[in-house]
C-alpha positions, 0 to 999 in steps of 0.5 A: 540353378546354373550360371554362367559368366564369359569374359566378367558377364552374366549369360543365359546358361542356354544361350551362352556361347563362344565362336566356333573359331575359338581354339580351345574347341579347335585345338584344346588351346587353353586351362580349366580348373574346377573347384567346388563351395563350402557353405558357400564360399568358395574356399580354395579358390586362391589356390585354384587361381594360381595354377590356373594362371600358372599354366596360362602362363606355361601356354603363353595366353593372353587371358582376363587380368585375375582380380576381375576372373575372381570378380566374375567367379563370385558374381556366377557363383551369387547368380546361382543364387541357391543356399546348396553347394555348387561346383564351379568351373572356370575355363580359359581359351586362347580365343578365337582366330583363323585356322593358322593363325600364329600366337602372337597374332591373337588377342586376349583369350575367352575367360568362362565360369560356369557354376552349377549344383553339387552332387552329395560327394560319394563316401566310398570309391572303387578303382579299376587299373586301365590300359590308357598310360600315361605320356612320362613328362619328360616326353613334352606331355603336360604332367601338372597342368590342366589343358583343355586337351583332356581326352585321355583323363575321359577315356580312361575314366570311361575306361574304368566305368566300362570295368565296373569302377568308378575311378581309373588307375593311370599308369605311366610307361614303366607301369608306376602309379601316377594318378587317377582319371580325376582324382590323386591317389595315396596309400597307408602302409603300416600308417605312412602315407604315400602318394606318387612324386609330382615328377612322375607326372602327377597333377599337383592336386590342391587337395592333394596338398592339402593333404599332405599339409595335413598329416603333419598336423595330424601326426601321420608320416607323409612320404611321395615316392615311385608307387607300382601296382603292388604297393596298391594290392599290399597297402592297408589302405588306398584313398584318392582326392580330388576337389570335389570328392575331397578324401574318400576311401577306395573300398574296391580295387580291381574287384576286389574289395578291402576296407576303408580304413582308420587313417583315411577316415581321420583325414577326411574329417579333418579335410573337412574340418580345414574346409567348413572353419574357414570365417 
C-alpha cells in the first residue's frame, strides 16, 4: 500500500496536501531524493540524507531537523506495512508564502515522504541520445543537486521514450556525456571502467559511488573523465545506476543493440550483495 507522511504525520495518501501557495509547486524552490528498501531496510538512507540536507543548505532552506525526517521516513516506510520493497520519496519545499515574499521572511519548509510499492527493477535498459543538453555547471545550473526545478530530467526522459528507449543520454553544451535522464552512466573499455567527471555536471549518484567503491574491491580499474559519444558507440559495455534500478546493463544504444557484458554483470551482483549483507 502507499503512505505518506508531511512534516513527521502520517496522512491519508488521498487526502494529503499542501498549500497551493507552497513555493515548491510555484517556483520548483526545494529537494527531492529517492531511494528504495531492501528487505526492507532502507539501506542507504544515511547517504541520501546527507545530499538531501547538502542541497538544502545550498538552497539556504529552512527545513525539519534531520533525526526527526529520518524518524518520519521509517514511520511511512511501517505505515506501508507490506513485506514487499518500496520505493520512497522524501521531498523538502521552502513552504508556502506570498508570491515575492523574501527568503528570509519565511518559515520552516514542508518536509513530505511518500512510500510507495516497488516495480521489479528492469534486467536490461535501452539508451537513446536526445537533443535536451545540459546547462555546464559553470553557467549557475544545479549540476549535483536535486532541485524540484526537475523539467529538463522528464523532457529528456520523455524525449527518449518518444525514441523508442528507455533512458536518455544527456549531453552538455560541448557534446560530452553527462548522464542520464534518471540514471549516471559508465562504460567498459578493455575492462576499465569509466564514468563522466562530477565537474562535467554529473549528479553525484549514491550508487554511482558505490560503484565505484566497489570495483576496488572487485579488482576492476575505475577511472572518471570526459566520455564523447564515440566512447559510447566503441565501449565494450555501456551500463547506467541509479537507486532504483541499482546496476543494469544498456543492451541498446541509439537502435543498435550490444550485449550486456561480464564486467556489468559481476558489479550487479556484488551491488546487490553490498545491499542485502546489510544486519
Amino acid at each position: 500500500m502507499i503512505a505518506v507522511s508531511i512534516d513527521g504525520v502520517l496522512a491519508p495518501p488521498d487526502t494529503a496536501s499542501i498549500s497551493v501557495f507552497d513555493r515548491g509547486l510555484l517556483y520548483g524552490d526545494g529537494c527531492f531524493e529517492v531511494l528504495r528498501t531492501w528487505d526492507g531496510v532502507a539501506v542507504e538512507l544515511k547517504a541520501h540524507l546527507d545530499r538531501l540536507y547538502a542541497t538544502a543548505a545550498w538552497l539556504r532552506m529552512q527545513v525539519i531537523e534531520r533525526v526527526k525526517l529520518e524518524e518520519a521516513v521509517y514511520r511511512t516506510i511501517a505505515a506501508a506495512s507490506s513485506l514487499d520493497d518500496h520505493r520512497i520519496r522524501v521531498v523538502l519545499t521552502r513552504g508556502p508564502g506570498s508570491l515575492a515574499q523574501p527568503f528570509a521572511e519565511l518559515g520552516r519548509g514542508r518536509a513530505i515522504v511518500m512510500v510507495e510499492p516497488l516495480p521489479p527493477p528492469p534486467t536490461a535498459i535501452s539508451l537513446a541520445t536526445v537533443d535536451w543538453p545540459l546547462a555546464h555547471p559553470a553557467t549557475g545550473s544545479p549540476g549535483g543537486h536535486k532541485t524540484l526545478a526537475y523539467l529538463d530530467a522528464v523532457i529528456s526522459r520523455e524525449l527518449a521514450l518518444a525514441a523508442g528507449a528507455d533512458e536518455a543520454i544527456r549531453l552538455d553544451p560541448k557534446g560530452h556525456v553527462v548522464e542520464g535522464a534518471t540514471c549516471n552512466v559508465f562504460v567498459v573499455e578493455s575492462g576499465t571502467v569509466a564514468t563522466p567527471r562530477l565537474d562535467e555536471g554529473a549528479l553525484p549518484g549514491i550508487v554511482r559511488a558505490r560503484v565505484l567503491e566497489l570495483c576496488a574491491e572487485e579488482r576492476l580499474t575505475a577511472i572518471q573523465r570526459v566520455i564523447s559519444i564515440r566512447d559510447l558507440r566503441g565501449a565494450d559495455e555501456i551500463f547506467v545506476t541509479s537507486s532504483l534500478r541499482g546496476v543494469v546493463a544498456a543492451t541498446r544504444f541509439d537502435g543498435l543493440s550490444r550485449p550486456a557484458g561480464p564486467v556489468t554483470s559481476q558489479l550487479a551482483r556484488a551491488y546487490e550483495r553490498a545491499m542485502r549483507s546489510v544486519p
